[in-house]
N, C-alpha and C positions, 0 to 999 in steps of 0.2 A: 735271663736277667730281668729284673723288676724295679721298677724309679715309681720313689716316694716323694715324692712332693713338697715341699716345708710350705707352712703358712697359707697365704688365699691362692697358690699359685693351682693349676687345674693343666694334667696333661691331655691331647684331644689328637686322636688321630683321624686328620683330613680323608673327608671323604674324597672318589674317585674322580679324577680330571674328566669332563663332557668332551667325546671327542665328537659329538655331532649337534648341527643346531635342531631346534625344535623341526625346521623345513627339513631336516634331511642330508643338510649341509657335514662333508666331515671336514673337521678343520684340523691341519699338522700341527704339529706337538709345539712349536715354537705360539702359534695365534691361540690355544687353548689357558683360558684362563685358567688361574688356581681357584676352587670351592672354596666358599667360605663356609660350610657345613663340615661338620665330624664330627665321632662319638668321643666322650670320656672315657678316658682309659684310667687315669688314677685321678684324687683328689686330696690336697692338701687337711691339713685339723682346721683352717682358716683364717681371719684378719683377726690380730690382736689391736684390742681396741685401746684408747689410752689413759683407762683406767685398769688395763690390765688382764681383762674379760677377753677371750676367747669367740669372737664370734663366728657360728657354725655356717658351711658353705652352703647353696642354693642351690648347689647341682651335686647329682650323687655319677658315681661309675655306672655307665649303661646310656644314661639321657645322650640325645640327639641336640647339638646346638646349632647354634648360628651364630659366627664372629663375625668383626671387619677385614677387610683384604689386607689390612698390615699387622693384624693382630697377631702373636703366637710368634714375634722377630726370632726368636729361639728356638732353632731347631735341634734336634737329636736321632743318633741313629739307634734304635737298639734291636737286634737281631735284624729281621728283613724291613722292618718297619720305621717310617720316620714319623717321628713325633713333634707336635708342639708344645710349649710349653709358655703358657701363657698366664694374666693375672685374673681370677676373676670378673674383676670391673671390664675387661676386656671381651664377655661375652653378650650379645645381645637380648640371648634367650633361648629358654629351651622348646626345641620340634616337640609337638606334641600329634600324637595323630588324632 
């Protein structure tokens, strides 16, 4: 199954929970925060602006982001994977290496 996206909306699937601190530390699944990092899986045509004009998204499928911890309120299951779905303006920026 494959989700299309309408509009500026961008789906991302979170990267993996740290189950260790930098020291060494393992912490149980209940104290492990959720990442605010994941890739783009699909992307929206983008924000229509209000004269009508189409404007084109700033991230493509593949880039590495960085959201906020509440970002992406929408989740989705599809096959084994859960997805976010989130707005654009909801991303901070894309990982670059």
């Amino acid at each position: 199954m494959n989700i299309r996206p309408l509009h500026d909306r961008v789906v991302v699937r979170r990267s993996e929970e740290e189950t260790t601190t930098a020291s060494g530390i393992v912490l149980p699944g209940s104290a492990a925060e959720k990442p605010n990092r994941g890739e783009v899986v699909a992307v929206g045509p983008g924000r229509v602006l209000n004269n009508g004009e189409v404007q084109a998204p700033s991230v493509k499928v593949g880039d590495k982001v960085l959201f906020g911890q509440y970002a992406g309120s929408n989740t989705v299951k599809v096959g084994d994977d859960e997805l976010l779905i989130m707005q654009e303006g909801e991303i901070y920026g894309v990982l670059e290496d």
